[in-house]
N, C-alpha and C positions, 0 to 999 in steps of 0.2 A: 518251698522255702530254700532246701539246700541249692535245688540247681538255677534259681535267680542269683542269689546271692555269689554262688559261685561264679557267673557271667560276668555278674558286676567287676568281680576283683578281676578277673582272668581278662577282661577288657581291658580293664587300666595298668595293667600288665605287658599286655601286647602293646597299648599307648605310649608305657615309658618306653620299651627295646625298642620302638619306631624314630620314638623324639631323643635317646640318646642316642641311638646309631652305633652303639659301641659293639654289639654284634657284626656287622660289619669287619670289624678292625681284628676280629679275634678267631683262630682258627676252628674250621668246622666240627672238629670234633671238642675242643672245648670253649663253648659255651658261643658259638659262630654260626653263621650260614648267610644266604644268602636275601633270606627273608624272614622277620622278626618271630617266626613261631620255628623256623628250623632249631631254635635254641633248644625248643622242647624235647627235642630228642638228642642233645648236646651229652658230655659228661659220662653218667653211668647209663644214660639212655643211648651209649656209642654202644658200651659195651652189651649192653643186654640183646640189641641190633646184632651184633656179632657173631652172638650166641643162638639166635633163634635161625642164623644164617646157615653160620658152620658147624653149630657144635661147643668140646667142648676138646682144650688141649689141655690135662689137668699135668702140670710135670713142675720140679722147680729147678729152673733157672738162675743159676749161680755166678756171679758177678762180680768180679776184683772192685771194690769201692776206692775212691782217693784215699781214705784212710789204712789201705790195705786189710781190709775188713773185709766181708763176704755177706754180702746183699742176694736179696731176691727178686730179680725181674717179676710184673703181676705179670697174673694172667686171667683167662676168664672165671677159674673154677673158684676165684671168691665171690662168685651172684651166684646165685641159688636158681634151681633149673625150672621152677610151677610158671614165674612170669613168661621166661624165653618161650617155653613150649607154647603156652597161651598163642603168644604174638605169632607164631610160626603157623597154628591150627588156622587162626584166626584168619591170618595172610591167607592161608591157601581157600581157605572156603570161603571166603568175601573178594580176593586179589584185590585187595586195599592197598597191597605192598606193608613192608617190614611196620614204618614211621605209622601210615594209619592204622592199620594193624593194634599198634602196644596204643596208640591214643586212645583207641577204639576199648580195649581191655582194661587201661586205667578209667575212663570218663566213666565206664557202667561199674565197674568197680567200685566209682567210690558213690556211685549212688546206691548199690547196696550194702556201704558200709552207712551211708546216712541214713538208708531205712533200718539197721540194727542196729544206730544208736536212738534213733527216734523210738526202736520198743525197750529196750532196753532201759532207758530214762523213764519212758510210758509207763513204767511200771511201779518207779516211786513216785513220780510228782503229775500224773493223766498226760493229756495229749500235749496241752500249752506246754509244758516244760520238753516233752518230746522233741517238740517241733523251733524251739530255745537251743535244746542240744545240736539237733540238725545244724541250726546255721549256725552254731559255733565250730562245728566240723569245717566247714565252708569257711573263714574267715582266721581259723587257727595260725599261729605264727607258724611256715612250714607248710603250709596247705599248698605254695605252688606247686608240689608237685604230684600234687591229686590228680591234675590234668595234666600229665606228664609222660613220658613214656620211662615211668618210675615204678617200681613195684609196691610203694607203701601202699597205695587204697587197696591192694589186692589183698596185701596181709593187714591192714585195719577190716575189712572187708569179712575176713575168713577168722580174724581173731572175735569180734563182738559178735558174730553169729555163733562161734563154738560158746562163747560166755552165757549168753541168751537160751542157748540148747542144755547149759550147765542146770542154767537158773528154773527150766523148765523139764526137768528131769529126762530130756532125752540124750541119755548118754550114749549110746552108739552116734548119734549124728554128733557129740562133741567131739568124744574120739577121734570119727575121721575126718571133722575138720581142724582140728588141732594138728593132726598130720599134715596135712596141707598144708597150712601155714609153715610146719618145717621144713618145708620144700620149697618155702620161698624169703623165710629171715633166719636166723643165726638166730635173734631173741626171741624165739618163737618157743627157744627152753623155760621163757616167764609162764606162756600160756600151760605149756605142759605144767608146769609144775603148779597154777592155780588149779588145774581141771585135777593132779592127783591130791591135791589137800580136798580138794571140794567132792571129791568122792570118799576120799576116806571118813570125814566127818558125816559123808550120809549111813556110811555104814556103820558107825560108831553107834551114832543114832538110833539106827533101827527106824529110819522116816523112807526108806527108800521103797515106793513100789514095787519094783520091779526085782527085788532082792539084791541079793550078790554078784549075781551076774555080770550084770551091764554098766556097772560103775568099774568092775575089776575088767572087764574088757574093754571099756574105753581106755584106763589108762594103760591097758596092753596095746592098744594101738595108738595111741594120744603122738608117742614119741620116735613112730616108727618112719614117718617122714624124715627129720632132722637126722638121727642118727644112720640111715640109709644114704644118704649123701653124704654125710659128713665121711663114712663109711668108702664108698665107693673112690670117694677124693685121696682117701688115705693110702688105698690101694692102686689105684693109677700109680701115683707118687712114689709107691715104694715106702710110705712113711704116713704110719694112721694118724698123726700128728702134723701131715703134711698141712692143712685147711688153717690149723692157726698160725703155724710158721710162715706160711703164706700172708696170713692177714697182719701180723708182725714185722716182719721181712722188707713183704713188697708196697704192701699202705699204711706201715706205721699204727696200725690197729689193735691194742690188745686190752686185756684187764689190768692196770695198774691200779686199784683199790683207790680211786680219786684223785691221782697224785697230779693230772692233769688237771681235770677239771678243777681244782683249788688252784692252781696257778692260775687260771686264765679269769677265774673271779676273784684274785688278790691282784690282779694287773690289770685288767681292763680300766676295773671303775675308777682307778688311777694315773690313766692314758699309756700303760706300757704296754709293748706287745713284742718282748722278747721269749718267746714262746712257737711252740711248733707250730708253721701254719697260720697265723697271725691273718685276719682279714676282717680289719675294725670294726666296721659297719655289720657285715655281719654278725660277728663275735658277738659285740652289744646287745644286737636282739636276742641273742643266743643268751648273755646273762641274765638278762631282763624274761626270758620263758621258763629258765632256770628257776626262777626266785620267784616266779607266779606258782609253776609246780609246786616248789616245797609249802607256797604258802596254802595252796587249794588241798593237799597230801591231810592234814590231821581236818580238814573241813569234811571233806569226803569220810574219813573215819568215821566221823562223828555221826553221818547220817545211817552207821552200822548198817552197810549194804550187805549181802552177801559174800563170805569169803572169798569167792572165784573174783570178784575184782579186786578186792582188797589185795589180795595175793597178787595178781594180774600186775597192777598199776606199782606195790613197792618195788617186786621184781624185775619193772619196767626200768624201771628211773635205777637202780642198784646198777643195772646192766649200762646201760648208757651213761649215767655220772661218773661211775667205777672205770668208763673206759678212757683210754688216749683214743684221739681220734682228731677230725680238723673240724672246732667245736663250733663253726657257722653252721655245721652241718647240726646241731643238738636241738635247731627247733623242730628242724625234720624229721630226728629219732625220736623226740618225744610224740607225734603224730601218733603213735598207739594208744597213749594214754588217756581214752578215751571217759574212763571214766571219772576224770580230772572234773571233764564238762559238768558230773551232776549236780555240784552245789552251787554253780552258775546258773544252770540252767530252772534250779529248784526258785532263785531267784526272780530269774528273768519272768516265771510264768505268772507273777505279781501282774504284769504290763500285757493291754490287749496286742491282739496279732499286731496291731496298728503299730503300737510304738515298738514291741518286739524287732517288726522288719527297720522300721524307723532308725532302731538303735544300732541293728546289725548290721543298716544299708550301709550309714557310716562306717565301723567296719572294715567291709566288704569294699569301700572305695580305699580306704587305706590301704586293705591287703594284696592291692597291686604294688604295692611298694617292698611290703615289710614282711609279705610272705612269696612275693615273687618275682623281683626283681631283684631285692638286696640278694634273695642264696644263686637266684643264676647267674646274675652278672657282677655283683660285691662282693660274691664270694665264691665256693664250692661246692655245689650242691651235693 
């Protein structure tokens, strides 16, 4: 289910970059080449290329701004090092080179992210809603860069299998894939912090098999990725605070409690776009993914999952709504939020496979547009 559906969109995908040609016209590293799929590794797929090449130069670069202000040149030490290494491992025992390589790590990536939300769903509503989830993974606004040389299917990937290990009492394997994932997203502090409510409440409980132990060792080790990097960045730098001043500084990226994101949904639906980063087309989709989330958020409640996603998915959308950022990119960060899909998919599994794929094919021919064309070349991925 997910990897048809996926081909479908990712065809007409490659179809539009062909028949617009605007690739062409744009330089290689952003959003350019010389053939309509070099795009895929355009953007942050330059840099993670970079990364997996040379390393890493974490230091910050200080720059007289026009305003006589002081700026921060980026650098690489704002991606997180689990994808680069992958791509680098990979490269050398396959000599795929760098580009096949991270394609190679996304494309299996996110088919084990589609088989751990396919159990994961399996487990409220059987296999049909499973396999509903699936291709809603495949077809998501933001799904182009599942096949990307992007890191989200890695950490969609590495987040629903620690939730699924939650949900099934093995807590050392959440632990250390909750680690992981901090090795590879900055909100990867959502997962940690579902996996320590979801353990404390088993303890609370007294339901836990396996005692005290292995819920209090997981989340000893749940956060020890994240903060080891963040860690190591800070000490390069000379400033353990170096990682967000960076991501402030040099990509405009921080916590501002919504103050962005309420501007850019009091301006859009209004045609303004006096606003950071302003990229119409995508924005739109971006408000319109926005205002699906919130409306799916109390649907999901309702079907009183497990706290590990509940906690997972507010902490998701808090982190990503709460931030500045260039909000073409918001259908792409919500791509975690995986279990948004269950009350869709609880849905969908009304409908035999028949119309299921029927409904999704559809979709799936859309989402060469609206999840993969608008954010590579409309916008910013």
């Amino acid at each position: 289910m997910y990897g048809t559906l996926k081909l479908i969109g990712f065809s007409v995908f490659m179809y539009l970059l062909y028949s617009a040609g605007d690739y062409r016209e744009k330089h290689p590293r952003f959003g350019g080449g010389d053939q309509p799929w070099d795009v895929l590794a355009t953007w942050d797929g330059w840099w993670y290329q970079q990364i997996a090449e040379h390393g890493y130069r974490p230091e910050i670069v200080q720059m007289p701004g026009a305003t006589g202000l002081i700026t921060l040149k980026g650098n690489s030490a704002a991606f997180f090092p689990l994808y680069p290494a992958l791509i680098r491992l990979v490269s050398e025992v396959t000599g795929l080179g760098l580009y096949g390589a991270g394609l190679l790590v996304s494309v299996v990536a996110s088919i084990v992210a589609a088989l751990g939300i396919y159990a994961v769903t399996a487990r409220f509503g059987g296999r049909r809603a499973g396999l509903a989830a699936a291709g809603l993974w495949a077809v998501w606004p933001g799904s182009g860069v599942e096949w990307a040389v992007y890191s989200d299917s890695l950490y969609v990937a590495l987040a629903v299998w620690a939730c699924h290990a939650v949900m099934s009492r093995r807590w050392l394997a959440a632990g250390l894939l909750t680690c992981a994932a901090g090795l590879n997203r900055p909100t990867a502090v959502a997962l940690i912090a579902a996996l320590a409510v979801a353990a404390l409440l088993a303890l609370h409980r007294h339901r836990d098999r396996d005692g005290v132990l292995r819920p209090l060792a997981a989340m000893a080790v749940a956060p020890l990725g994240l903060i080891s990097y963040l860690g190591w960045v800070g000490h390069q730098m000379g400033d353990y605070g170096g990682y967000f001043k960076l991501q402030s500084g040099a990509w405009a990226h921080e916590f501002d409690y919504g103050r962005h994101t309420l501007d850019v949904l009091t301006s859009v639906p209004v045609g303004h776009s006096d606003y950071l980063s302003a990229w119409p087309f995508a924005d739109l989709i971006g408000v319109g993914v926005v205002l699906l989330a919130l409306a799916l958020l109390p649907l999901l409640i309702r079907l009183r999952p497990p706290a590990v996603l509940v906690v997972y998915t507010v902490l998701t959308l808090v982190l990503v709504l709460g931030s500045q950022q260039i909000f073409g990119n918001v259908s792409r960060y919500l791509l975690p939020v995986f279990p948004l899909f269950l009350p869709l998919a609880l849905a969908l599994r009304r409908l035999s496979a028949i119309h299921q794929f029927t409904l999704l094919g559809i979709a799936a021919l859309a989402s060469g547009s609206y999840a993969g064309y608008a954010l590579f070349e409309l916008g910013v991925p």
